[in-house]
VEXDO-791470 format. One record per residue (C-alpha): y, z, x. Coordinates in steps of 0.1 Angstrom, whole numbers. Layout:
residues N
PT     v     w     u
PT     Y     Z     X
...
This chain:
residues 712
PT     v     w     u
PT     0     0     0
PT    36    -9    11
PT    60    16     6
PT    88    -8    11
PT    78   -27   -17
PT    80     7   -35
PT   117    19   -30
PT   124    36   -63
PT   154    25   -76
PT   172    33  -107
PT   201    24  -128
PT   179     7  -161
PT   158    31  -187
PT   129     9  -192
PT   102     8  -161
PT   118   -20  -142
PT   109    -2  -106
PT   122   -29   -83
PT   159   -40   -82
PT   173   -71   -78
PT   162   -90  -113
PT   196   -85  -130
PT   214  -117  -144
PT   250  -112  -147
PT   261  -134  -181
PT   291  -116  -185
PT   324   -98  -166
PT   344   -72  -176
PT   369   -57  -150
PT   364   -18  -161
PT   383    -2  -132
PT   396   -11   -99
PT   386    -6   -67
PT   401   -11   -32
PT   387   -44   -24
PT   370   -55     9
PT   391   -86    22
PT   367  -102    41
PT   375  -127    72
PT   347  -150    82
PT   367  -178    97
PT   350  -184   135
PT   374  -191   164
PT   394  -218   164
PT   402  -238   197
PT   419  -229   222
PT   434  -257   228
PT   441  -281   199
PT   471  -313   202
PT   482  -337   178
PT   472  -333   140
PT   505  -330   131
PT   507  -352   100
PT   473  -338    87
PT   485  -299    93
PT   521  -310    76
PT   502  -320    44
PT   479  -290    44
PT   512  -272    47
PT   527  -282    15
PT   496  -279    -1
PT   493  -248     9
PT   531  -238     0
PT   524  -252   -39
PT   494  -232   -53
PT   511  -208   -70
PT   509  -219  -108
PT   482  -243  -101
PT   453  -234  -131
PT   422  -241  -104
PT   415  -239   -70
PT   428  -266   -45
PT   401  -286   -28
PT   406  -302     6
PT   383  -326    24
PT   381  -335    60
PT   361  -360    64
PT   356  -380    95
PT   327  -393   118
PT   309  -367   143
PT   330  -351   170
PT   364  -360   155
PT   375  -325   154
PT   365  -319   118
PT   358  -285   124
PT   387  -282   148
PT   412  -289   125
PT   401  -265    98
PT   398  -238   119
PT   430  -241   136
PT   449  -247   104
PT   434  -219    87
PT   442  -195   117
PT   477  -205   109
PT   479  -198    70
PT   449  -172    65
PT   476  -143    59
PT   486  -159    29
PT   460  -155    10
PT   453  -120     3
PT   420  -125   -12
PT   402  -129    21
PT   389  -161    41
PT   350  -168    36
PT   333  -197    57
PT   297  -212    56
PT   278  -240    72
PT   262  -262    47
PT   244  -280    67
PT   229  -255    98
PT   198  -273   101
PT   211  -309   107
PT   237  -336    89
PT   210  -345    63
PT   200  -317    52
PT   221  -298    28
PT   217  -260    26
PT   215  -244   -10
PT   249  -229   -18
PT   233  -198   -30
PT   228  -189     4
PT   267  -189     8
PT   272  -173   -28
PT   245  -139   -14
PT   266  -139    19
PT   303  -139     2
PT   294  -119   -24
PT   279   -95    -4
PT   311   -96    20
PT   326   -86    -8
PT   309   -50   -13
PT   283   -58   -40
PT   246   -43   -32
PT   225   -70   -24
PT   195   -56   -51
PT   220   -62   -79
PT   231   -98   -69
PT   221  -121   -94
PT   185  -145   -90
PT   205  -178  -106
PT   229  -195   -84
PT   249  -205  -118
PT   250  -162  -122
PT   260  -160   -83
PT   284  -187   -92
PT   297  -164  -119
PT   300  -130  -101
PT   316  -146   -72
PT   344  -160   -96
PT   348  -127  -112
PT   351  -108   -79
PT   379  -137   -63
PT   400  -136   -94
PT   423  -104   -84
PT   436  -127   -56
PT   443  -163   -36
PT   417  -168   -10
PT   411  -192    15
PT   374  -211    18
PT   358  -228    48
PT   327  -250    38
PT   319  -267    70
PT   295  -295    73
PT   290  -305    35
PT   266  -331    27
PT   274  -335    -7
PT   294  -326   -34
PT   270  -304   -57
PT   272  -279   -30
PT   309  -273   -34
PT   316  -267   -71
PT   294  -234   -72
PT   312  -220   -45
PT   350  -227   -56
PT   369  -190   -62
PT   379  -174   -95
PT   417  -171   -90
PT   433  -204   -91
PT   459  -204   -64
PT   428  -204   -41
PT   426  -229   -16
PT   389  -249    -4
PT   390  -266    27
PT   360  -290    35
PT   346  -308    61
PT   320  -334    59
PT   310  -369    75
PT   312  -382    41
PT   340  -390    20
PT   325  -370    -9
PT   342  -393   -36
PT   317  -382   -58
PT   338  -342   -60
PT   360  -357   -81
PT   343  -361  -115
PT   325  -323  -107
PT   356  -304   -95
PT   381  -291  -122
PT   411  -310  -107
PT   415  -339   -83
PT   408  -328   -46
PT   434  -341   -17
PT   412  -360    13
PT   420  -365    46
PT   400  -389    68
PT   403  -381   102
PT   405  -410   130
PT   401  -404   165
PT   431  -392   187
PT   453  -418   204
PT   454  -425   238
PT   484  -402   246
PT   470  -370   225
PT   434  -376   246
PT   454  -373   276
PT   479  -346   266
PT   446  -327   258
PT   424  -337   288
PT   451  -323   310
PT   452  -290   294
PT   416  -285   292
PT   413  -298   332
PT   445  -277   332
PT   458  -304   357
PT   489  -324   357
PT   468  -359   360
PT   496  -374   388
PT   469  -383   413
PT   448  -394   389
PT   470  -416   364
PT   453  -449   371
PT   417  -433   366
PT   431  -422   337
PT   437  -453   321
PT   399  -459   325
PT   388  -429   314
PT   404  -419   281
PT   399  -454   266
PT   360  -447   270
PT   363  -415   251
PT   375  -428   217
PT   400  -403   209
PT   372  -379   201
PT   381  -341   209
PT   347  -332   218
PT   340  -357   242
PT   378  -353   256
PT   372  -317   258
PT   335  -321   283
PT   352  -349   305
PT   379  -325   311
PT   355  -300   321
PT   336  -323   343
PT   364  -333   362
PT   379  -298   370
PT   346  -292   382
PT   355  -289   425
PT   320  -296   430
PT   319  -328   406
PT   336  -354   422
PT   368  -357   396
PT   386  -383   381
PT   368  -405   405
PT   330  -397   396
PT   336  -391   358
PT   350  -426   356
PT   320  -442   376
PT   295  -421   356
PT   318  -434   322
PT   316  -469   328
PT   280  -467   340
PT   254  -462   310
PT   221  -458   315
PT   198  -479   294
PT   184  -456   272
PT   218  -441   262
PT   225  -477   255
PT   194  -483   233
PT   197  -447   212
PT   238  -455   208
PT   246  -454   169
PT   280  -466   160
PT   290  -432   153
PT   285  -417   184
PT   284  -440   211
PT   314  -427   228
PT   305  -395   234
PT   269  -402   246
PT   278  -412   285
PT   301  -380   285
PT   270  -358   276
PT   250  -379   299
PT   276  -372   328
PT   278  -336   324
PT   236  -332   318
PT   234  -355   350
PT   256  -324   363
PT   240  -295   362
PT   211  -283   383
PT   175  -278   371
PT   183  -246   355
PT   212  -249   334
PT   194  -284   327
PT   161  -266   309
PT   178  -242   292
PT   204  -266   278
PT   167  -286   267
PT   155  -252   252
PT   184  -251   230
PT   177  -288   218
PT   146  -272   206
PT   161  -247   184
PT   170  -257   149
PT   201  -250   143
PT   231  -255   166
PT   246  -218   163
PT   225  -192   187
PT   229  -158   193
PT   243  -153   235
PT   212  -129   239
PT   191  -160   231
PT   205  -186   250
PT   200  -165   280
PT   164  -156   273
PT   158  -193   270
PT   177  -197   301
PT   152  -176   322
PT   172  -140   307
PT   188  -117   335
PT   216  -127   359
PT   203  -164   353
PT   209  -169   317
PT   240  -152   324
PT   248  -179   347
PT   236  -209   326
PT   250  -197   293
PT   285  -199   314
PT   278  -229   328
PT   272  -246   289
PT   308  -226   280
PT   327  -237   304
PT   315  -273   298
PT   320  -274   266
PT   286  -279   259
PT   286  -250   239
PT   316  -230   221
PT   323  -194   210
PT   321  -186   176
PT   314  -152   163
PT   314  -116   183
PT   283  -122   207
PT   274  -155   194
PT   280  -197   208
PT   273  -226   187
PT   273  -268   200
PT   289  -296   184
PT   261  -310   162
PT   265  -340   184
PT   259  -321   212
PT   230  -307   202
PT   217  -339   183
PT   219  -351   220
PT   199  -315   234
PT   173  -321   209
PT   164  -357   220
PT   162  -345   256
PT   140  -318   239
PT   116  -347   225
PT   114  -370   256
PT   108  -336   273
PT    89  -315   260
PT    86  -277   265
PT    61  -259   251
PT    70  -224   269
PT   104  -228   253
PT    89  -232   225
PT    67  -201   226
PT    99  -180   238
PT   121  -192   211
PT    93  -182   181
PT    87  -144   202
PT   121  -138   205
PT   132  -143   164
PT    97  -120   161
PT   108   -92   183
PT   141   -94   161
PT   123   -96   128
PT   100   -68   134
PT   126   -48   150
PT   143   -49   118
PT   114   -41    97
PT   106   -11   120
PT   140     2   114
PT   142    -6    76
PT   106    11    67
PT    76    23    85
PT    51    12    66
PT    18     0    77
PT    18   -40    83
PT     3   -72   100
PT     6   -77   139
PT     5   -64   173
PT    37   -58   174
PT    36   -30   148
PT     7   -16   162
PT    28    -5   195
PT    63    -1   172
PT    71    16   212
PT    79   -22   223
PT   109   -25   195
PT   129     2   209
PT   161    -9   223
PT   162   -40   207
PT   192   -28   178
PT   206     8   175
PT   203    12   140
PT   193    -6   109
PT   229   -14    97
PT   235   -36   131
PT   197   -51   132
PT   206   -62    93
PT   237   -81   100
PT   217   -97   131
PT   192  -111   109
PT   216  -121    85
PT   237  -138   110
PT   202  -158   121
PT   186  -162    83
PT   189  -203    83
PT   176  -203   125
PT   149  -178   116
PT   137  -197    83
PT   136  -230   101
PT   115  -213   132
PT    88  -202   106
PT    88  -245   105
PT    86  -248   137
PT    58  -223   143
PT    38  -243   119
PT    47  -274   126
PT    38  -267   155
PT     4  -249   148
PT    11  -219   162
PT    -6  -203   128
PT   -10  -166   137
PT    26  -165   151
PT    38  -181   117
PT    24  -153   100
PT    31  -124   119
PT    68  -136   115
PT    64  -139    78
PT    53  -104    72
PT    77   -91    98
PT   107  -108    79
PT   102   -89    47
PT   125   -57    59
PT   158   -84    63
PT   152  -100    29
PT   140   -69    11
PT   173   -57    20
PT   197   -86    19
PT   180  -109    -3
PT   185  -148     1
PT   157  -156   -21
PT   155  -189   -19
PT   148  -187    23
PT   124  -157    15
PT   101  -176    -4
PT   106  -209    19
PT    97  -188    47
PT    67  -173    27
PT    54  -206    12
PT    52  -216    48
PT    33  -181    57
PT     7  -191    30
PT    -1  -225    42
PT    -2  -212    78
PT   -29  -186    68
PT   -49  -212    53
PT   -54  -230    86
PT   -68  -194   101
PT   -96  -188    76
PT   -89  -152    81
PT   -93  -132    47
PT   -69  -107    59
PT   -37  -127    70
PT   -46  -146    38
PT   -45  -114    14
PT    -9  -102    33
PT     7  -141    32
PT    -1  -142    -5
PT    13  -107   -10
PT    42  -118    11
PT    48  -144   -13
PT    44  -124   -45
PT    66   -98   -30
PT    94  -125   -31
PT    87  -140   -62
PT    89  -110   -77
PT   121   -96   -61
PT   138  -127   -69
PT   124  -117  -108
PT   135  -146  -128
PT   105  -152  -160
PT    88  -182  -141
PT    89  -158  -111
PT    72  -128  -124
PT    44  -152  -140
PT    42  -169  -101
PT    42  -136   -87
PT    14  -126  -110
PT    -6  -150   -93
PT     1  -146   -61
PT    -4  -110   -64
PT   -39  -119   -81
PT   -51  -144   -50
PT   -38  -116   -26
PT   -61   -89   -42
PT   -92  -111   -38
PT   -85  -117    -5
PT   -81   -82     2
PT  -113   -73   -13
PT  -133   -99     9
PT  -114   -81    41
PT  -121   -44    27
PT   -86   -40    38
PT   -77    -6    13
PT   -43   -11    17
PT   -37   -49    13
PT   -58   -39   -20
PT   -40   -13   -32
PT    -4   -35   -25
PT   -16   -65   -47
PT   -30   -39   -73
PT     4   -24   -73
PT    23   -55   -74
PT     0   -64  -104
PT     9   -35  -121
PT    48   -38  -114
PT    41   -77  -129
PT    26   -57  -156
PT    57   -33  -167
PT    78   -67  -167
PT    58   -86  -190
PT    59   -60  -217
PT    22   -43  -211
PT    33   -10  -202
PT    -6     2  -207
PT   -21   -26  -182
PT     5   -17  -158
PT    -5    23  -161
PT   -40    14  -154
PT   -36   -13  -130
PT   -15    14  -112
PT   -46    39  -116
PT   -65    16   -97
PT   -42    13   -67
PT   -38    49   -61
PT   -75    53   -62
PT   -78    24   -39
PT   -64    50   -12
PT   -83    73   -18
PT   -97    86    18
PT   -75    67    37
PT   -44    92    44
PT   -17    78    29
PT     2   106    12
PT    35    86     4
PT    18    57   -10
PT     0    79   -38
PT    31    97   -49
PT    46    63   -49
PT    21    52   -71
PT    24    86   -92
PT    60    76   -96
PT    51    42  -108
PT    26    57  -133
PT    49    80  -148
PT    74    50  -153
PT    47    31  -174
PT    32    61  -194
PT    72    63  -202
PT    72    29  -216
PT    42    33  -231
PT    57    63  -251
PT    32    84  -237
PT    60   107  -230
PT    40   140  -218
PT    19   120  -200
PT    48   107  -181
PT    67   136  -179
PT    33   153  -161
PT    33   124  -139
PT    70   123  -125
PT    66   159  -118
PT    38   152   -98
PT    58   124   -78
PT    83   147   -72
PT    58   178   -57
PT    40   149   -35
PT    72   139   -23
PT    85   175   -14
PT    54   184     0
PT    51   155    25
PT    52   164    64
PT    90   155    64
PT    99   162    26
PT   116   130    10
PT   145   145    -7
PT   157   108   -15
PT   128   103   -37
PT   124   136   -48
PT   159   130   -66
PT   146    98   -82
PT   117   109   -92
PT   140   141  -112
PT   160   113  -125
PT   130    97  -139
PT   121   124  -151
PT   150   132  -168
PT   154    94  -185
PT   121   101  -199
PT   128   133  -212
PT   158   116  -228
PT   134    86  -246
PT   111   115  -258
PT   147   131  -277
PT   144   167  -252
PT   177   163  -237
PT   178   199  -233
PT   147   195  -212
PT   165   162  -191
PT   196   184  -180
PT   184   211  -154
PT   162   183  -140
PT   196   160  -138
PT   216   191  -125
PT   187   195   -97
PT   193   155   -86
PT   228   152   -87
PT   226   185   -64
PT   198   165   -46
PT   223   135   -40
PT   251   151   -31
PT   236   159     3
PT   223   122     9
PT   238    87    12
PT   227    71   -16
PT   260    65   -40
PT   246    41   -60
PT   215    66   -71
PT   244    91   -73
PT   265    67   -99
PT   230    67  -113
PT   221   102  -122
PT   256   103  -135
PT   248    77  -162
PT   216    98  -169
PT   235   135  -172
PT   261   119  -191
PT   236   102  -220
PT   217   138  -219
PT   252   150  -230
PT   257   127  -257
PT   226   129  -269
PT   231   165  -272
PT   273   156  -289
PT   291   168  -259
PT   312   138  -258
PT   337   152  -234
PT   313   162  -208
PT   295   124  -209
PT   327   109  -205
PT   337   130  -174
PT   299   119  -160
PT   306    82  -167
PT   340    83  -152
PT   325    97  -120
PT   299    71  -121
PT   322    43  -127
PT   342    54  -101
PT   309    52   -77
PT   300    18   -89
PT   334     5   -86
PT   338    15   -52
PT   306    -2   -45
PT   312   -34   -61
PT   280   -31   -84
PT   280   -47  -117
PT   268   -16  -135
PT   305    -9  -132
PT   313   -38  -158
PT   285   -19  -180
PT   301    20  -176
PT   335     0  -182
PT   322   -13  -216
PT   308    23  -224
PT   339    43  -218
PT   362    16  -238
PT   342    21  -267
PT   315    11  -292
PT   331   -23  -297
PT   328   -28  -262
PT   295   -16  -254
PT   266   -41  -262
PT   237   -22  -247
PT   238    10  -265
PT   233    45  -249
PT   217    74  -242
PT   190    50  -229
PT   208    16  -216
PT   207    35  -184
C-alpha cells in the first residue's frame, strides 16, 4: 500500500478521499486577498540594437489598453534565429511595471517547432504562480481556462507565450481583465487567431537586421571597435543574414584570442562544408556555417558535451546538468562557460541556460551522425536521481527501484521538498520527454523506475496530462520486461493518474487500470502492490456511487497487509473505511472506524498529529450526517487545536467549515459565521476556490447553491 496515494484530504462531506477532482463552473469573488504578482519573464539580452519601429508600435499599444473590453494580442512572428524571442523579452523588461497584474511566460513548444505543448500545462503553472493549491486546480483545460480568468481580472498583466505553433494554444491562455496585454512569438503568421480571439490581434513579422545593426551589434558583443577589421567586415556580416543569433556566435568567435579573428571567421564563413550544404533549409542556412565555425572551435570536450546536449529533448537545461554531461567537476564547469560565452547557450532562469532552437536543432544532428550512448545513459540517471530525490522528500513510502532501496544515495541532491518541487516543475516537459527517450530507446527498466519515481512531483503539482503521458509510456515499457511486478506498479502508476486527474471517463479508466494492476500483483505475491490496486479500487468505488463495494473492497486491502508491518497503511485504510461506512449511512459503524484511524495514527512510532486531525475532522462530518452535532464539536474543538500547531491551512480553513456547520446545525448562527469568516479568510489567503464556496455561504441562502451543514 502507498501512503502517498492515501494523503487524507478534506474540504467535501461525501467520501471523495483524494483531492484534485473539482471542476470549477463558476466564480464568485467572496473576499480579497493580497495577491501574488508573479514574474516569470527570463532574461532578456544583454545586448539588443535596432528594433526600433517594432518596440515604437508595441509602445503605443501598450499606452492604449486602458478601456479596451479584451486582452491585446501581439504576434511576433518571424523565421528561426530572427530575435523573436529577443524582442519580446527585451520589450517586456521595458514595460512589465505597468502592468500590476504580474508577467507569466511559457514555451509552447519545449520539445521542438512542431510540436505544440498543451496549454493546460501553462494554465497549472500560472495558476499555480498565482497561490492556488495544485489539488484544487481544475482536470478541464476549459475550467483551467476559467479559473485563470477569474484570478487575472483584479488587474492588467502582461503574457509571454513563446514558441506557439498554433493558434488553439493561445485563446485558453488569454487573461480575465481586459487591459491585459499577450505577446507571442511564433515562426508562423498564426492568421488563423483571428476568427478564435475576441478582438483583432496586431502582428509583427520580423525580417533580419540590416547590415549596419549586424555590425553595430557584432561590435558590442566582440566588444571591439571593428577599425582593423572593416574590410573583413564587409565579408562577414553579409554572410550572416541579419540574424541576431548567428551575429551574436560570430562575435564570440572572433574575440576569441586563440581563434584567429576577423580573418579565420571569414575563411571558415565563406568555406561550407558539404554536408552543411546538403542539410541547409531555406530557413536557416545562414546561420549553419556560424555554428559550424564555432563547433570546428572548440576542443574535444566542450565538443561532446555540446553533442550530449543535442541529445536532450528540449533546448532549456538545468547548469547542474549540462555540466554532468560535460564530464561534472571543474570540467563541466569549464565547458558550460565555454557554450556561454559563445553563445551557444544563453542564461535564462536562476541556475538554469537554454539554446536557440536552432542551435540546438544543429546539437541534435551532431547527436544523430554521432551517437553517444553514455550520454544517453547519463542524461536518463541524472532526471532519475532528481525524480526519486523528490519522491523521497515528498513521502517515504515503500516503492519500485534501487534507488529507493539505499534512499542514503539521495541525500544532498535538494534541501528540502519545497526546492526539489519547483526543480521538477521547472524540468516537467525535459523529464516527460526523457521517459520517451528511455523507451525509445529500450532502456525498459530505466523507463519504469523513472515512472514510479515521478509520482511524488505530479502527486503534488499535478500537470495531468504529462502524468499520464509519462505513465502510458511506463505501461508499455513494462510490457517489454515480462516482469509481473514492474507490470502491477506501471498499471497502478497509471490508475494513480487517471484517477487524480478524476474527470468520469477517468475514474472508469482508472477502474481498469487499477483492476489489471491487482492481477499483476497477485501473480508477483507482492502484498503491497495488492493491497494499493485493492485500495485504489475501492477509492474508484466511493466515486462511482457504491459506497458498500468500496467499504469492502477497502476490507480487503487492509487484510492484504496483514503480517507485513505496515502500521500506517492499515490506519490509512481504517480511515478510508470509516469514510465509506459514512456514505453508506452506516454511521456507528463509521464513527467506530475513524476513531480507530485516529488511535492508529497517535500510536505510530512518530505519532501523525496531521492525520490524527483529519481523521477527528472526519469524524466530526460524520457525526454531523448522522444529526449528533453535539457529538461533532469536542471532536472539532480537538482538530482545530490539533492544527493550530501544524502547517496545514487549508485543513485548518477545513475544520472551520466543519465546527461552523456543527454550530448551525445546533442554531448558533453567530458562532458558524465567525468559523466561516476564519475559514474564508484561510482559503482566500491561499487562493483555493473553496473561498468562492464560503463567499456564497456567508452572503446568504440566495447565494449559496450547495447547501450546508454537510456541503463541507
Amino acid at each position: 500500500m502507498d501512503p502517498v496515494s492515501n494523503s487524507i484530504s478534506g474540504g467535501r462531506f461525501d467520501t471523495v478521499i483524494q483531492s484534485g477532482q473539482a471542476t470549477v463552473t463558476q466564480h464568485f469573488h467572496a473576499a480579497a486577498r493580497t495577491p501574488r504578482v508573479p514574474r516569470m519573464r527570463p532574461a532578456a539580452p544583454e545586448v539588443f540594437v535596432d528594433r526600433v519601429p517594432v518596440c515604437a508600435e508595441l509602445d503605443e499599444l501598450g499606452s492604449g489598453l486602458a478601456g479596451r473590453k479584451s486582452p491585446l494580442i501581439a504576434v511576433i512572428s518571424g523565421p528561426p534565429g530572427v530575435g523573436k524571442t529577443g524582442l519580446s523579452l527585451h520589450w517586456a523588461a521595458r514595460r512589465e511595471a505597468e502592468f500590476p497584474g504580474g508577467l507569466f511566460y511559457a514555451d509552447l513548444s519545449p520539445r521542438g517547432s512542431l510540436v505544440p505543448s498543451a496549454p493546460e500545462g501553462a494554465l497549472q503553472a500560472f495558476i499555480g504562480a498565482l497561490g492556488t493549491p495544485r489539488a484544487e486546480m481544475p482536470p478541464e483545460t476549459a475550467d483551467l481556462a476559467a479559473h485563470f480568468r477569474s484570478l487575472t481580472a483584479a488587474a492588467p498583466c502582461l503574457i509571454l507565450l513563446d514558441g506557439v505553433v498554433n493558434p488553439a494554444q493561445v485563446t485558453p491562455l488569454l487573461p480575465g481583465h481586459p487591459a491585459s496585454m499577450v505577446v507571442v512569438t511564433s515562426r508562423q503568421r498564426l492568421s488563423g487567431l483571428r476568427a478564435l480571439a475576441p478582438s483583432r490581434p496586431a502582428y509583427f513579422p520580423l525580417k533580419g537586421l540590416d547590415d549596419d545593426a549586424s555590425t553595430t551589434l557584432f561590435l558590442d558583443a566582440a566588444e571591439s571597435t571593428g577599425a582593423e577589421d572593416r574590410e573583413l567586415l564587409r565579408t562577414v556580416i553579409p554572410a550572416l543574414a541579419g540574424l541576431p543569433l548567428a551575429v551574436r556566435m560570430a562575435a564570440a568567435r572572433a574575440a576569441d584570442p586563440l581563434g584567429g579573428g576577423v580573418p579565420e571567421l571569414a575563411r571558415r564563413l565563406t568555406t561550407r562544408e558539404s554536408f552543411l550544404e546538403t542539410l541547409a533549409v531555406s530557413d536557416d542556412h545562414a546561420v549553419r556555417p556560424v555554428f559550424s565555425a564555432f563547433y570546428a572551435g572548440l576542443d574535444e570536450t566542450a565538443a561532446r558535451g555540446f553533442r550530449a546536449l543535442g541529445a536532450h529533448p528540449t533546448p532549456d537545461f538545468p547548469d547542474s546538468l549540462v555540466e554532468t554531461l560535460a564530464g561534472a567537476g571543474a570540467m563541466g564547469a569549464r565547458v558550460r562557460r565555454t557554450l556561454l560565452e559563445g553563445h551557444l547557450l544563453e542564461p535564462s532562469a536562476q541556475g538554469r541556460c537554454r539554446m536557440n532552437r536552432l542551435v540546438h536543432e544543429y546539437a541534435r544532428e551532431l547527436a544523430r551522425e554521432q551517437p553517444d550512448d553514455a550520454a544517453v545513459e547519463t542524461l536518463i540517471r541524472w532526471y532519475l536521481r532528481r525524480a526519486a530525490a523528490t519522491a523521497h522528500l515528498v513521502s517515504q513510502a515503500w516503492r519500485y527501484g534501487p534507488l529507493f532501496a539505499a534512499p542514503e544515495l539521495l541525500e544532498g541532491e535538494f534541501e528540502h521538498v519545497t526546492e526539489a518541487l519547483d526543480a521538477m516543475e521547472a524540468d516537467r516537459e525535459n523529464v516527460a520527454a526523457v521517459v520517451s527517450i528511455g523507451y525509445d530507446t529500450r532502456r525498459y527498466d530505466l523507463t519504469c523506475q523513472l515512472v514510479e519515481a515521478l509520482r511524488g512531483f505530479f502527486f503534488r503539482r499535478k500537470f495531468h496530462a504529462l502524468w499520464i503521458e509519462v505513465c502510458e509510456r511506463g505501461v508499455a515499457a513494462a510490457g517489454h520486461l515480462h516482469d509481473d511486478l514492474v507490470s502491477a506498479r506501471m498499471h497502478f502508476e497509471l490508475a494513480f493518474a487517471r484517477y487524480d486527474r478524476g474527470t468520469e471517463d477517468d475514474i472508469a479508466a482508472a477502474g481498469r487500470q487499477y483492476g489489471l494492476s491487482l492481477q499483476a500483483a497477485r501473480r508477483a505475491r507482492h502484498a503491497r502492490t495488492e493491497s494499493s490496486a485493492l485500495e485504489g479500487l475501492g477509492q474508484v468505488a466511493t466515486r462511482q456511487g457504491r459506497p458498500l463495494d468500496a467499504l469492502h473492497l477497502f476490507g480487503r486491502a487492509q487484510r492484504a497487509l496483514e503480517g507485513i508491518g505496515h502500521p500506517r497503511g492499515v490506519a490509512l485504510l481504517e480511515y478510508h473505511r470509516g469514510g465509506a461506512a459514512s456514505a453508506a449511512k452506516r454511521h456507528e459503524e463509521a464513527a467506530a472506524l475513524l476513531l480507530s484511524a485516529k488511535d492508529r495514527f497517535a500510536g505510530l512510532p512518530t505519532p501523525d498529529r496531521y492525520n490524527v486531525a483529519k481523521c477527528l475532522t472526519r469524524y466530526a462530518q460524520a457525526r454531523l450526517a448522522a444529526d449528533r452535532a453535539d457529538e461533532a464539536l469536542p471532536a472539532i474543538d480537538e482538530a482545530l487545536e490539533l492544527f493550530t500547531g501544524l502547517d496545514a491551512p487549508k485543513e485548518h480553513a477545513d475544520a472551520f467549515v466543519v465546527r461552523g456547520d456543527a454550530h448551525a446545525a445546533d442554531g448558533r448562527t453567530d458562532q458558524a459565521r465567525s468559523d466561516w469568516t476564519s475559514a474564508l479568510g484561510n482559503y482566500a489567503r491561499l487562493g483555493s476556490v473553496r473561498a468562492e464556496e464560503i463567499g456564497r455561504r456567508l452572503a446568504g441562502p440566495a447565494h449559496d447553491q450547495e447547501g450546508h451543514p454537510g456541503a463541507s
